[in-house]
Phi, psi and omega in degrees: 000120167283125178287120209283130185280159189320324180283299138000277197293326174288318188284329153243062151265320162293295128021276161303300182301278192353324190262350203254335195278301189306002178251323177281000149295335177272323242250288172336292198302306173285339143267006179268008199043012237257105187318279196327286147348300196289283206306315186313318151331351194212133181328184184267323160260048189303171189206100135295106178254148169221132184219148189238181154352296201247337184222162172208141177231121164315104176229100197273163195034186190313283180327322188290301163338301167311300181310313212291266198319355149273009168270005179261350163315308204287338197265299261227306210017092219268167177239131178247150151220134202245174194204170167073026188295143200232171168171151167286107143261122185300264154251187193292004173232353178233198203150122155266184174163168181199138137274115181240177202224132156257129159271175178186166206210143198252035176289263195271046226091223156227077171309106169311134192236004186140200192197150185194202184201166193237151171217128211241163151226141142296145162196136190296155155260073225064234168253007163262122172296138165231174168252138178275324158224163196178100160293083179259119163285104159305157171244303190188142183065275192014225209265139176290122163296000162280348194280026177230325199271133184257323157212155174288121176249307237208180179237129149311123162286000000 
């Protein structure tokens, strides 16, 4: 295996923060309630899924994103907090990763509402990481998938 040089290793360190930032810039951005911000996080033709159990629901590009998160603002008002981030990086312009999340929703106080994880695909944009993609897989309990849905795409297979 060839060993890597010192500019290879800084750059990807950099990189891994970068992506690791983009996740605690999303992580903001949903207590902060902030649309505009959250969606801006994610490419133009980005893809946010929430899949429970029994459904998964789908948003593709921007506008839909806009839609999906402001109802879930408006439902939910979640406080998330993640933790255990793991990441790939593929090459120098793309990068997987999971996350995992307890939720809690600031409706009521700050009501548990469960716990999943995210499975992200990354891709640089220039010089900036965005998600390409950001998936959430319920573990237990957690957010009614209507506070997502504008439509019904798929059935869990």
């Amino acid at each position: 295996m060839k060993r890597k040089t010192n500019e290879e290793l800084l750059l990807e360190l950099a990189d891994r923060e970068a992506i690791r930032d983009l996740a605690v810039r999303y992580m903001d951005c949903l207590w902060r309630e902030d649309v505009d911000g959250m969606v801006s996080l994610f490419t133009a033709d980005g893809t946010f899924i929430a899949k429970d159990a029994e459904d998964e629901v789908v948003s593709n590009g921007r506008d839909e994103l806009t839609r999906m998160c402001e109802r879930a603002f408006s439902q939910v008002h979640p406080r998330h907090f993640i933790h255990t981030h793991v990441l790939e990086l593929r090459d120098v312009n793309k990068a997987t990763g999971r996350c995992y999340v307890e939720l809690r929703s600031a409706a009521d106080g700050i009501e548990w509402l469960g716990s999943g994880y995210y499975e992200d695909d990354y891709v640089k944009a220039g010089e900036e990481w965005k998600f390409a993609s950001r998936r959430f897989v319920e573990m237990e309990k957690a957010i009614p998938l209507r506070a997502f849905m504008g439509r019904h795409r798929s059935s869990f297979q």
